[in-house]
C-alpha beads as a LAMMPS data file, in Angstrom:
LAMMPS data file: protein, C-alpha beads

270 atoms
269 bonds

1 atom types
1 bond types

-500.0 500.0 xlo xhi
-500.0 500.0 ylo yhi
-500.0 500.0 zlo zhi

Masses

1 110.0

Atoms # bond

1 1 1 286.071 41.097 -448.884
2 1 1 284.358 39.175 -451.971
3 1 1 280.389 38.961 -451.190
4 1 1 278.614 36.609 -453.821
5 1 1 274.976 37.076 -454.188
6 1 1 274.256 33.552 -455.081
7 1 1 271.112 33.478 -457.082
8 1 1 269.669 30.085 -457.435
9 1 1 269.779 27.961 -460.694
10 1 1 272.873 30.818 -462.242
11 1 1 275.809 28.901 -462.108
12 1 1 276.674 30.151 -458.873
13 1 1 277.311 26.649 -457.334
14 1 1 280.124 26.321 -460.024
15 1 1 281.176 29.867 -459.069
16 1 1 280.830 28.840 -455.580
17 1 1 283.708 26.346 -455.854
18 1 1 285.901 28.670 -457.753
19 1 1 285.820 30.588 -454.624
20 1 1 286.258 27.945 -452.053
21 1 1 288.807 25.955 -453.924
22 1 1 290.660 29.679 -453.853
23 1 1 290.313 31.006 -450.633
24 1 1 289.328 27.296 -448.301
25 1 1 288.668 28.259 -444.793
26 1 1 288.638 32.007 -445.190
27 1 1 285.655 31.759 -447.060
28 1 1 282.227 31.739 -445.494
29 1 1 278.856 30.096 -446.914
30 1 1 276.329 31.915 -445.022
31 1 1 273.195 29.343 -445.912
32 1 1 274.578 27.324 -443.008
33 1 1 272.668 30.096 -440.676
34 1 1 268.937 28.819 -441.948
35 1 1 268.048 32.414 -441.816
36 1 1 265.857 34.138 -444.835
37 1 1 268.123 37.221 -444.853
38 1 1 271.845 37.584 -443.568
39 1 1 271.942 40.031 -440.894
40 1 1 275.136 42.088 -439.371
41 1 1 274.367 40.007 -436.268
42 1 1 274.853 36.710 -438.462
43 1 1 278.140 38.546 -439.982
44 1 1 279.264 39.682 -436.371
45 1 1 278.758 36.264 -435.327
46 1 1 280.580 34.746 -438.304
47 1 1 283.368 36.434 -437.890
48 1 1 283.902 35.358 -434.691
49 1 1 284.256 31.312 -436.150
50 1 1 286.489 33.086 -439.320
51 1 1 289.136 34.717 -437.850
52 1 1 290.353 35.233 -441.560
53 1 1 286.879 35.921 -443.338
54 1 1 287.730 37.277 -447.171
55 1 1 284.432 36.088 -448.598
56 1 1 280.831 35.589 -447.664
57 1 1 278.767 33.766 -450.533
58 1 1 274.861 32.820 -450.365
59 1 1 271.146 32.554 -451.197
60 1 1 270.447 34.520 -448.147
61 1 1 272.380 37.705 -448.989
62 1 1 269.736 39.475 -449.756
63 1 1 270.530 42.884 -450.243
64 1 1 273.483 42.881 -448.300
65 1 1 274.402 46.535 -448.875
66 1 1 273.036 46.872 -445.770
67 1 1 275.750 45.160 -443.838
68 1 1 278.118 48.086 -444.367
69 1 1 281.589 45.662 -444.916
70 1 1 284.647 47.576 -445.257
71 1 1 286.285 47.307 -448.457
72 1 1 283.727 45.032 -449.968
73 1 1 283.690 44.062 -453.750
74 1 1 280.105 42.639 -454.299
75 1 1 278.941 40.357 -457.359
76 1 1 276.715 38.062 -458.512
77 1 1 275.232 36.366 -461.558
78 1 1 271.932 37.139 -463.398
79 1 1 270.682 34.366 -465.782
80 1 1 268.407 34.550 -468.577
81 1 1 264.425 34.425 -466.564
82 1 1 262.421 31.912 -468.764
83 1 1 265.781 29.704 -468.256
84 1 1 266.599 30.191 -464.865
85 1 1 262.774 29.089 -464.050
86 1 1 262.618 25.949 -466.192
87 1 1 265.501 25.186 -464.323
88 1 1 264.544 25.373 -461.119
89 1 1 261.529 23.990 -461.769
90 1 1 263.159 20.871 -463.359
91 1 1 265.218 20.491 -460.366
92 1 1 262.302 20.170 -457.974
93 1 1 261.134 17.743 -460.505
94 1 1 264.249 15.808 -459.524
95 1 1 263.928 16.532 -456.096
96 1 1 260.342 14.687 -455.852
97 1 1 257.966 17.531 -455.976
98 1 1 255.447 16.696 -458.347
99 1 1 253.420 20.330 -458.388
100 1 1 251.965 21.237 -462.445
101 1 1 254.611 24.364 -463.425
102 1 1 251.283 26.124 -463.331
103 1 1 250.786 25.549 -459.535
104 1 1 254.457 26.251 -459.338
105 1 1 254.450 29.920 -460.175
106 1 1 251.480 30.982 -458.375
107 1 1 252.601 29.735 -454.817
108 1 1 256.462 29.387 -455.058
109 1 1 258.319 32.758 -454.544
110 1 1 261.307 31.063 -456.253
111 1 1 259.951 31.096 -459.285
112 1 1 258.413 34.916 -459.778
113 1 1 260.751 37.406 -460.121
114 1 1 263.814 36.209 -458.036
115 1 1 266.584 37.990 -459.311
116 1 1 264.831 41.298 -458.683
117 1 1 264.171 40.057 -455.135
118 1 1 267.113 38.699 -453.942
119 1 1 269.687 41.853 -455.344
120 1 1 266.530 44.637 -454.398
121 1 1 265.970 43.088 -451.073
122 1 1 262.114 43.401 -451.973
123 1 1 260.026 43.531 -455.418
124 1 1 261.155 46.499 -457.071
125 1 1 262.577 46.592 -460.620
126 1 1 264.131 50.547 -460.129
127 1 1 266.546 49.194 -456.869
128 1 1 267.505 46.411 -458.536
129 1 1 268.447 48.458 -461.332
130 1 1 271.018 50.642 -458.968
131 1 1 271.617 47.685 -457.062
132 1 1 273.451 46.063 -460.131
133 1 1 274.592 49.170 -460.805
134 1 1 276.430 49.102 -457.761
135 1 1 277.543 45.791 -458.046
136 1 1 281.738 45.710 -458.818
137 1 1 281.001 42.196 -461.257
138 1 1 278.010 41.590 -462.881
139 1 1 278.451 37.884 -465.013
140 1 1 276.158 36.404 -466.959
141 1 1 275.344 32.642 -466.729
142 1 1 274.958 32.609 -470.971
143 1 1 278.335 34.093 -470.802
144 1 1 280.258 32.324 -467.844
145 1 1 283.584 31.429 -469.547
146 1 1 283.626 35.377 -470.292
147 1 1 282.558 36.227 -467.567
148 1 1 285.084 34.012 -465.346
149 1 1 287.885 36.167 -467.849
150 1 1 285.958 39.683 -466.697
151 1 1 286.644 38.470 -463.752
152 1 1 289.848 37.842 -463.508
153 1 1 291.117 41.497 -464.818
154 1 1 289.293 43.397 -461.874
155 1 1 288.803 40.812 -458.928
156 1 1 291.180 42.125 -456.232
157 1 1 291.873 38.527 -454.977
158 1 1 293.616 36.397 -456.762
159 1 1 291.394 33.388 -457.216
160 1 1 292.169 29.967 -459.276
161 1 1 289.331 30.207 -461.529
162 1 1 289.447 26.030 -462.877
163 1 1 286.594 24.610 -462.330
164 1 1 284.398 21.192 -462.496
165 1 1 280.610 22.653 -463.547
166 1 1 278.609 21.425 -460.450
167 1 1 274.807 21.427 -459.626
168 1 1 273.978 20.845 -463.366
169 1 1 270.261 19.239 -463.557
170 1 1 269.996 17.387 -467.419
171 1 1 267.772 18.438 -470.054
172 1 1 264.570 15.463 -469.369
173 1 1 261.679 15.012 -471.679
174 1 1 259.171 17.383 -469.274
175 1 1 261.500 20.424 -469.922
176 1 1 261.333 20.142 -473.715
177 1 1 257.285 19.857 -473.587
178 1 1 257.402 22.893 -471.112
179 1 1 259.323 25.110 -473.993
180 1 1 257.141 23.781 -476.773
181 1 1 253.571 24.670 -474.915
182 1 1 253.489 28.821 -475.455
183 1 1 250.840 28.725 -473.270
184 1 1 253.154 27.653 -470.317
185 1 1 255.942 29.941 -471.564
186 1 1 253.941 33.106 -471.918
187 1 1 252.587 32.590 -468.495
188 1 1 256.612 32.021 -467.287
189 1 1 257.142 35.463 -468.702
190 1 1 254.148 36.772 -467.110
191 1 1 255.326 36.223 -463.650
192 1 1 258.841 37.440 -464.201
193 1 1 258.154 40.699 -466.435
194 1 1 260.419 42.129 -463.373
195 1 1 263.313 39.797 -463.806
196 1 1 263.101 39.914 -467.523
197 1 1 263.673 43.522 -467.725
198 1 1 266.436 43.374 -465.097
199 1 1 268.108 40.863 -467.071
200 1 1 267.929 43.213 -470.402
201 1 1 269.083 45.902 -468.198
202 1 1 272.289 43.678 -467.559
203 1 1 272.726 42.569 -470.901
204 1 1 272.520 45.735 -472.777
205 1 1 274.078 48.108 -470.125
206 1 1 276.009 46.767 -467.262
207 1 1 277.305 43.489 -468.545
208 1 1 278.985 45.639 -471.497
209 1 1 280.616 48.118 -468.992
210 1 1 282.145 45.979 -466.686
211 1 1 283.833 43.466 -470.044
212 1 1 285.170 47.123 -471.368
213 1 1 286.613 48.206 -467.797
214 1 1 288.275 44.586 -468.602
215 1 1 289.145 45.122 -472.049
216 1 1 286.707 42.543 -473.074
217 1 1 283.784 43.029 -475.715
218 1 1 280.679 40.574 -474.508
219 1 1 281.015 39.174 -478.002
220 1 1 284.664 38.375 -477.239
221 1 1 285.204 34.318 -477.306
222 1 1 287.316 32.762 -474.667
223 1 1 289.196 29.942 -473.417
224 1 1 286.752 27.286 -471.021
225 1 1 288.226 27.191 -467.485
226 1 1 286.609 23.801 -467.260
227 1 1 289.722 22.018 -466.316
228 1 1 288.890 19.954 -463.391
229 1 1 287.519 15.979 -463.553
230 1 1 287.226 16.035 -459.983
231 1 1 286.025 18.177 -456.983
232 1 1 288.584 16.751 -454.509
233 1 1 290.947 19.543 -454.493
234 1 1 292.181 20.296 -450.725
235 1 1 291.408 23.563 -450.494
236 1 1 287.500 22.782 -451.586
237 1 1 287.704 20.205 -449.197
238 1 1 289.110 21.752 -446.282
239 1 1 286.375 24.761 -446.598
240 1 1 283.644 22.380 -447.136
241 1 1 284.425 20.566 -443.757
242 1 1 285.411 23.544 -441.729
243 1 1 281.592 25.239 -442.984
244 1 1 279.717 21.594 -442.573
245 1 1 281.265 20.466 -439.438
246 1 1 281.793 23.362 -437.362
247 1 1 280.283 26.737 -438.821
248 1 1 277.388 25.236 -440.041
249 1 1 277.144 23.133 -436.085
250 1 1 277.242 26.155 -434.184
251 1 1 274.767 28.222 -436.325
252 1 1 272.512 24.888 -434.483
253 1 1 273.732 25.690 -431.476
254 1 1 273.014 29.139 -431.898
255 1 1 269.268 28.625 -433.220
256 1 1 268.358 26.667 -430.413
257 1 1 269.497 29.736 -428.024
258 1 1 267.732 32.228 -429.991
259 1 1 264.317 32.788 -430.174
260 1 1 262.805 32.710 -433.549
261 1 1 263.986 35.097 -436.065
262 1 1 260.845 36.412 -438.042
263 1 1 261.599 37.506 -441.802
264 1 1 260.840 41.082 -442.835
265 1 1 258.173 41.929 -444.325
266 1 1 259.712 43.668 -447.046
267 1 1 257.843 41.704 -449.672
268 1 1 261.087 39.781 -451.079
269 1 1 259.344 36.159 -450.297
270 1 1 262.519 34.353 -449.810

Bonds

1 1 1 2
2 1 2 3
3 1 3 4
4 1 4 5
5 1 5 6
6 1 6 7
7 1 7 8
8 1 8 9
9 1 9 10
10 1 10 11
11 1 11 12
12 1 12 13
13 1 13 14
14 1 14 15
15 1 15 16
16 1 16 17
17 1 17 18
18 1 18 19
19 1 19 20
20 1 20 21
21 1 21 22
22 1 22 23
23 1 23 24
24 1 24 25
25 1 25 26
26 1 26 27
27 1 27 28
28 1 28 29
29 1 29 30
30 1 30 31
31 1 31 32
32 1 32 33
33 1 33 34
34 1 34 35
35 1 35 36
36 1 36 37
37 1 37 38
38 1 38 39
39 1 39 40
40 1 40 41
41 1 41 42
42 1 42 43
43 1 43 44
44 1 44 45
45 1 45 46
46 1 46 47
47 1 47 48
48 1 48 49
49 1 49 50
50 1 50 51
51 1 51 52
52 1 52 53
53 1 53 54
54 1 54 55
55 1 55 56
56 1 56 57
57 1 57 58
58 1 58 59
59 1 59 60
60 1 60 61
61 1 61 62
62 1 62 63
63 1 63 64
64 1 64 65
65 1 65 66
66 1 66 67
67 1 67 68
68 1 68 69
69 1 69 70
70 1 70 71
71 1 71 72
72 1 72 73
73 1 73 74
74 1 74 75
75 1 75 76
76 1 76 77
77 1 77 78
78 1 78 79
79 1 79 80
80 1 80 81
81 1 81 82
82 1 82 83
83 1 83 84
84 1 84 85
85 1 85 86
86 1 86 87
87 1 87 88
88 1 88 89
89 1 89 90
90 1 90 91
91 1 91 92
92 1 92 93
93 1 93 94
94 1 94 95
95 1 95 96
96 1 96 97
97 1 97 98
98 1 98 99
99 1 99 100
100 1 100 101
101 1 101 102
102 1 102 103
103 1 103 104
104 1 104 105
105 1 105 106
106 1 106 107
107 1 107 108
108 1 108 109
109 1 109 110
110 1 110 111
111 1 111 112
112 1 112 113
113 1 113 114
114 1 114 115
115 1 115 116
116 1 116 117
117 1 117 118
118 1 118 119
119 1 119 120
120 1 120 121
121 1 121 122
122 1 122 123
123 1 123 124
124 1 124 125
125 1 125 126
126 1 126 127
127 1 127 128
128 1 128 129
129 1 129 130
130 1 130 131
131 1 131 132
132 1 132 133
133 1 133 134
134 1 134 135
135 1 135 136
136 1 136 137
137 1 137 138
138 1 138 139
139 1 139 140
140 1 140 141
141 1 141 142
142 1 142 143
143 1 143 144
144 1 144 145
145 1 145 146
146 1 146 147
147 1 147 148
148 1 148 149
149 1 149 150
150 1 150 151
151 1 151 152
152 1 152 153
153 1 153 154
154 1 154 155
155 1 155 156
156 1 156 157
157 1 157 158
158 1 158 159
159 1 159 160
160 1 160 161
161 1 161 162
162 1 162 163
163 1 163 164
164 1 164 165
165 1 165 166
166 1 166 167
167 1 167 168
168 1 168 169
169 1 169 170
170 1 170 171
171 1 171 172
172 1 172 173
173 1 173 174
174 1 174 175
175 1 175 176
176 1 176 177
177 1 177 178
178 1 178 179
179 1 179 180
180 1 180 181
181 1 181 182
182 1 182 183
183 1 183 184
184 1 184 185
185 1 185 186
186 1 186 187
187 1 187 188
188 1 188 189
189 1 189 190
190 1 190 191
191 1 191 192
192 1 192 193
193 1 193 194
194 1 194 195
195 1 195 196
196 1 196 197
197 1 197 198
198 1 198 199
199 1 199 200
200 1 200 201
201 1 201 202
202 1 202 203
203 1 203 204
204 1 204 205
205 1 205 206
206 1 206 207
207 1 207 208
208 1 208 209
209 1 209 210
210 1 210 211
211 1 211 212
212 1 212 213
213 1 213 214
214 1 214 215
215 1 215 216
216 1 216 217
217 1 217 218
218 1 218 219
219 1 219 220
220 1 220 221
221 1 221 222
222 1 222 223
223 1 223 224
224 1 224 225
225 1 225 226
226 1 226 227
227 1 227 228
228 1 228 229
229 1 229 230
230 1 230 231
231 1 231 232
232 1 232 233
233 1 233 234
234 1 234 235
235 1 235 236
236 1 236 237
237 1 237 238
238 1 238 239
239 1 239 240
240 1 240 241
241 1 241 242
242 1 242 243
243 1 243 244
244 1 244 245
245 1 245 246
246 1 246 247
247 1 247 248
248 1 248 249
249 1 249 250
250 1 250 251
251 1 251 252
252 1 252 253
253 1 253 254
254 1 254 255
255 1 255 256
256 1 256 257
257 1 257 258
258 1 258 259
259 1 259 260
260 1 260 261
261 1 261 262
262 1 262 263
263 1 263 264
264 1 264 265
265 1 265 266
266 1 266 267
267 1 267 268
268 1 268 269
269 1 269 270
């Protein structure tokens, strides 16, 4: 089974088609449970609705070693940290919240050190580290085409890897002020020392393995996979409705049966 650690802002929404264009109703995105962290009681239960269930793909797989799949193959993509913030943070710009980047980082979790986070499970640069490192695919979002070719040699499903790029917010005027004011970008790095130095720990030593288990060097140029004008490809569309209209309807059901699930406190602030 493919598990995706989505990481916000990384490409992974483009990635995220790849897979459900490939694999349509066999693949499962597990945001639709509304739950901080994906639990083997929300797997159990997920299997139940996916009969067929060869991939699980979300924000909320947060260190999902601990759900013990058989046969998994786990990967995800780390982006640059500076980047991956102004992104996000341009996006909620987008999205109406008007906050100062300043005010941002000190009360937003998704802005301090959420790579680390969301593959540790918790803030702690030394799991991450063997997290990665256990990790069959590590891309990089600076490298995607490459990556997407990595990929493709060691990926035991076969997986139509065209894509239309998805979820892409535009440069605007406020990002470009952000990157000139050193002020703002020294304080950027100052909140995500962690996820800077699991991102050079990527770059420089598992990113480099996993392109020469491929027989790719991570200076290697490739071919773009962007090939599609249009998301309306059946198999996209048939997973998107099946999640949306039934997966994601009796997660509700389920909810309201419950009682409240209360996130661990395991310091992750997801």
């Amino acid at each position: 089974m493919l598990i995706f650690i989505h990481l916000p802002k990384t490409a992974g929404s483009t990635f995220q088609f790849i897979l459900e264009n490939s694999l349509g109703i066999t693949a499962c995105h597990t945001n639709h449970t509304k739950t901080p962290v994906f639990t083997r009681n929300d797997l159990d239960f997920a299997r139940k609705l996916f009969p067929v269930l060869r991939s699980l793909a979300g924000h909320n797989l947060i260190d999902p070693w601990q759900l013990s799949i058989p046969d998994p193959f786990y990967l995800t993509f780390l982006r640059e940290p500076v980047a991956r913030v102004l992104s996000h943070y341009q996006d909620s710009l987008f999205s109406g919240k008007q906050g100062t980047i300043e005010d941002e980082l000190r009360k937003r979790d998704l802005l301090e050190n959420l790579q680390v986070k969301m593959i540790a499970g918790e803030r702690n640069l030394d799991k991450a580290k063997r997290s990665l490192e256990k990790c069959d695919f590590v891309g990089l979002t600076e490298k995607f085409e490459l990556s997407l070719h990595v990929l493709e040699r060691i990926c035991p499903v076969k997986l139509n890897y065209s894509y239309k790029r998805r979820r892409v917010t535009p440069d605007n005027q406020a990002r470009k002020l952000l990157e000139k004011d050193g002020r703002v970008m020294d304080l950027i790095r100052e909140y995500n020392q962690l996820d800077l130095e699991l991102y050079a720990f990527a770059v420089n030593e598992i990113f480099p393995k996993i392109c020469a288990r491929a027989g790719f060097s991570p200076a290697d140029k490739v071919a773009s996979r962007d090939h599609y004008t249009s998301e309306l490809k059946w198999k996209y569309l048939l997973c998107h409705f099946y999640n949306m209209m039934v997966y994601r309807q009796v997660c509700k059901l389920r909810r309201r049966q419950a009682p409240a699930v209360v996130a661990p406190a395991n310091g992750a602030g997801i």
